[in-house]
C-alpha positions in Angstrom: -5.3 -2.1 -20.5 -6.4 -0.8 -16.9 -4.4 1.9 -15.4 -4.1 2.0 -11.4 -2.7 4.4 -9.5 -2.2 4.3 -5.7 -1.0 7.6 -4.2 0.3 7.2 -0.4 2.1 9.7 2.3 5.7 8.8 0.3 4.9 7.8 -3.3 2.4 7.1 -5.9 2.7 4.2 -7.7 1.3 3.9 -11.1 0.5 0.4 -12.7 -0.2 -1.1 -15.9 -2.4 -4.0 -16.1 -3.4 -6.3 -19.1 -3.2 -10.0 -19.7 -3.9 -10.9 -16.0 -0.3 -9.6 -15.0 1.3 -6.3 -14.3 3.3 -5.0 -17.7 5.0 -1.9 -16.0 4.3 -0.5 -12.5 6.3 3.4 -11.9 7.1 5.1 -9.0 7.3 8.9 -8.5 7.6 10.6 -4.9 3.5 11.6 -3.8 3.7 16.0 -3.2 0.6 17.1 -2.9 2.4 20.8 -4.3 2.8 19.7 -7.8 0.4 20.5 -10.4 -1.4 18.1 -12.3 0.4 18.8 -15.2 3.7 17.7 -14.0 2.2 14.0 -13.5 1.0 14.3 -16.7 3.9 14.8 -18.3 5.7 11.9 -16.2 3.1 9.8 -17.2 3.4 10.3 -21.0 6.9 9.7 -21.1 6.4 6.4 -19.1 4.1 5.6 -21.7 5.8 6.7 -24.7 9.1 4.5 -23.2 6.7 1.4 -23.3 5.2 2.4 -26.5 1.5 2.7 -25.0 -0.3 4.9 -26.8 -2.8 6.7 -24.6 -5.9 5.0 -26.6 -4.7 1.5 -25.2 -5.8 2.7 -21.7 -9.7 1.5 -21.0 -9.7 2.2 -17.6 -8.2 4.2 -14.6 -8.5 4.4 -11.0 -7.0 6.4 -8.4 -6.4 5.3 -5.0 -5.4 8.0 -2.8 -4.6 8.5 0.8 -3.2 12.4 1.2 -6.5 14.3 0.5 -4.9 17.5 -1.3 -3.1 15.4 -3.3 -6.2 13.8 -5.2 -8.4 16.4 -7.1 -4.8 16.9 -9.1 -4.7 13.3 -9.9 -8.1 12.6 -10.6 -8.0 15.6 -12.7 -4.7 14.6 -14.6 -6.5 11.2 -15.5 -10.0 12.6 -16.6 -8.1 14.9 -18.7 -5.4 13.0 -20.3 -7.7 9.7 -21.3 -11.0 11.2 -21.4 -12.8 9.6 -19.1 -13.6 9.9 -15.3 -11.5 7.5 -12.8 -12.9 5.3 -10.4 -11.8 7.0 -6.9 -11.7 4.4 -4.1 -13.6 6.0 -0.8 -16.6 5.2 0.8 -18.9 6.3 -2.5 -17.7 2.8 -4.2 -17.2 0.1 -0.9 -21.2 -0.8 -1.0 -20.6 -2.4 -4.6 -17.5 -4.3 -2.9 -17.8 -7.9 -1.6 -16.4 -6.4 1.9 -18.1 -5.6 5.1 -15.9 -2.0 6.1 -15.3 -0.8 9.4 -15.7 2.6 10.2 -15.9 3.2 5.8 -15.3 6.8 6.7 -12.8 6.8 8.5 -10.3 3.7 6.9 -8.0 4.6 4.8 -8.2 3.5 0.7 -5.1 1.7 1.1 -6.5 -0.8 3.8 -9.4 -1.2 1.8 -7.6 -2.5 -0.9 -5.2 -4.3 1.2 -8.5 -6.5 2.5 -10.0 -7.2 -0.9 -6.6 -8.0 -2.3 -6.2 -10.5 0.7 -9.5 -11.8 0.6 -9.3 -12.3 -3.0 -7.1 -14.2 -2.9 -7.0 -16.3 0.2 -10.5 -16.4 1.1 -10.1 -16.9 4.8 -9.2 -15.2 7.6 -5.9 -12.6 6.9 -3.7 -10.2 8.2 -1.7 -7.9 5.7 1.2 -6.0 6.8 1.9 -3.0 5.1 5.5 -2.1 5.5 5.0 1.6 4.1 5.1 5.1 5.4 3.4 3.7 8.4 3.2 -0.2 9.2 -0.8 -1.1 9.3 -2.1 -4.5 10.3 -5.4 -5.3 8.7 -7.3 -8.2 9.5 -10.0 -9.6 7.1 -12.1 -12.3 7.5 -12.8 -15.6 5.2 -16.5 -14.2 4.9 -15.1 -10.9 3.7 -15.4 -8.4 6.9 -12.6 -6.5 7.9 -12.1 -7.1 11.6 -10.1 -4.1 12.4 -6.7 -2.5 11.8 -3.9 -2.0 13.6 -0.8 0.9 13.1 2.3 2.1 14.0 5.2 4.6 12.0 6.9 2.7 9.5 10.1 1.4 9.4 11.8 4.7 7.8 9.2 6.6 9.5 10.8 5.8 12.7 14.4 6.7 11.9 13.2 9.8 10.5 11.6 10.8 13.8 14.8 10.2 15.7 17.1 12.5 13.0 14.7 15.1 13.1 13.8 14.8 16.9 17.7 14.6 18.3 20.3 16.8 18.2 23.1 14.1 18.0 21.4 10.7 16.3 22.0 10.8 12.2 19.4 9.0 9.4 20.9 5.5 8.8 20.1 3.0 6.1 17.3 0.1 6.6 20.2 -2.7 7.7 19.6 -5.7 9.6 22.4 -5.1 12.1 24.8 -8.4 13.0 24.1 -7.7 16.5 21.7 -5.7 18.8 25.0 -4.9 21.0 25.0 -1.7 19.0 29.0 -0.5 18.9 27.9 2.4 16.9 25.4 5.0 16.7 24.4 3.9 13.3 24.1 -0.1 14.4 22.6 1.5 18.0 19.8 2.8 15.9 19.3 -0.3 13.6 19.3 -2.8 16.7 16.6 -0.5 17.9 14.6 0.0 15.1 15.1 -3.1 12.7 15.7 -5.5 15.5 12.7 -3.8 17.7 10.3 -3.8 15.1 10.6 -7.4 14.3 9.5 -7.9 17.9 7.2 -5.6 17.3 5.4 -7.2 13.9 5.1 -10.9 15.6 3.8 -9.6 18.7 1.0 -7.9 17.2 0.2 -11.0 14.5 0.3 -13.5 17.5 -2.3 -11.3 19.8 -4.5 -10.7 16.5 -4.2 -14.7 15.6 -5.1 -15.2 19.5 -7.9 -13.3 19.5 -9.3 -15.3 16.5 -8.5 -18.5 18.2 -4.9 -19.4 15.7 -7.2 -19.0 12.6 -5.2 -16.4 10.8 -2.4 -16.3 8.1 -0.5 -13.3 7.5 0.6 -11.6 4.4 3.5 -9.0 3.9 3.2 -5.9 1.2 4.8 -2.5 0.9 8.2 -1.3 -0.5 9.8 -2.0 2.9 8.4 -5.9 3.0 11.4 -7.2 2.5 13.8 -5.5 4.7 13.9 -7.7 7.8 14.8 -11.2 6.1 14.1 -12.7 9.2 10.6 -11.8 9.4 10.1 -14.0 6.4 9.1 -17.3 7.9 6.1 -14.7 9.9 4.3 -14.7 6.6 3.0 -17.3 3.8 3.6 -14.8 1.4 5.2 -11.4 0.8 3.6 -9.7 -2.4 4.6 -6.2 -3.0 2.3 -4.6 -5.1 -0.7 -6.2 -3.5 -2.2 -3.0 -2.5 -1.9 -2.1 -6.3 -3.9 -5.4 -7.1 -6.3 -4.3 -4.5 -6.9 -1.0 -5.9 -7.5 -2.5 -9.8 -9.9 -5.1 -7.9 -12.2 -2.3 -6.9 -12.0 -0.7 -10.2 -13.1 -3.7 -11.9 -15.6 -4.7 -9.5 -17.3 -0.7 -9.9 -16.9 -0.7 -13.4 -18.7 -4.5 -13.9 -21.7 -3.1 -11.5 -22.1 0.5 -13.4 -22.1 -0.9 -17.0 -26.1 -1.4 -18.1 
């Protein structure tokens, strides 16, 4: 069984991988202030509730996005199976089938949003990540990312009005009926839902004009599916495909290192 973990700016995800399909995937908020021993002991008792031991894991590897936040979980996984995780970040992308931008400076996440994509579709992609913040990635068939585009999130953006007003309150992630907003709450959803649907197939029509039309999209994140009306924008919505990005690389860095 192969163990990945993708940490972002809201959660970490853990998943469980064995038999060419995902057994259990977990979700527990990302703080960067908890000890390593606190994942730990979240970890075990997902385990012990799927009656894993912890000699079933062969492999782990950590994805990670908030900087302070991965020594503790790199050190939580040496320590609790015994061996070292592969950590996605520029030390591992030469072993990958990818031609990285800026290696640097891109984020893990977007990484493994490309090779997930290019995996999979082998020709030229864009994956929108509905997460913390949206991001637009744009992979080629011949396996070079092309360049990334991002704004705040879905909940990001409501967030930022709460916190940056003195009269506008948090509100749900609802499709409004209308953008006539008759309330503050629909006000804000017709602006924010209704906006950033405008928003997600302007930018995937300039991208696919820029490459001449020669582009499908792809939608993953937690927040994928909360504008139904994006749906027909994408061939395919796959929400842990940043997951499957992240055991790619493992794999792919584990088959290279073994003598």
């Amino acid at each position: 069984m192969h163990l990945t973990v993708d940490a972002g700016n809201t959660d970490a995800v853990f998943g469980l991988y064995a038999n060419d399909t995902w057994q259990f995937i977990w979700r527990t908020p990302a703080r960067a202030d908890e000890a390593a021993e606190s994942y730990e002991a979240r970890l075990r008792l997902w385990l012990l509730e799927a009656t894993i031991p912890l000699s079933a894991i062969q492999h782990t590897v950590l994805s990670s996005v908030v900087p302070n936040l991965t020594p503790t979980l790199r050190t939580m996984l040496g320590s609790l199976f015994g061996h070292e995780p592969v950590v996605v970040g520029p030390g591992v992308y030469p072993l990958l089938p990818l031609e990285i931008l800026r290696p640097h400076e891109i984020g893990a996440d977007l990484v493994a949003n490309a090779l997930a994509a290019y995996t999979r579709y082998q020709r030229n992609c864009i994956v929108v990540d509905f997460g913390t913040a949206l991001t637009f990635t744009t992979v080629s068939g011949a396996g070079k990312i092309l360049g990334v585009a991002i704004a705040p999130g879905l909940r990001t953006a409501i967030r930022s009005l709460f916190t940056n007003t003195a009269q506008l309150p948090e509100v749900p992630i609802q499709v409004p009926d209308s953008a006539l907003g008759l309330s503050t709450t629909h006000a804000i959803q017709a602006g924010i839902v209704l906006g950033y649907e405008g928003l997600v197939r302007s930018l995937i029509n300039r991208i696919r004009a820029e490459l001449h039309g020669d582009c499908i999209a792809v939608a993953t994140g937690g927040l994928s599916g909360q504008i139904p009306s994006l749906r027909d924008a994408f061939i395919d919505i796959v929400p842990s495909l940043t997951l499957e990005g992240v055991r790619l690389i493992g794999e792919m860095v584990l088959a290279q290192k073994q003598p």
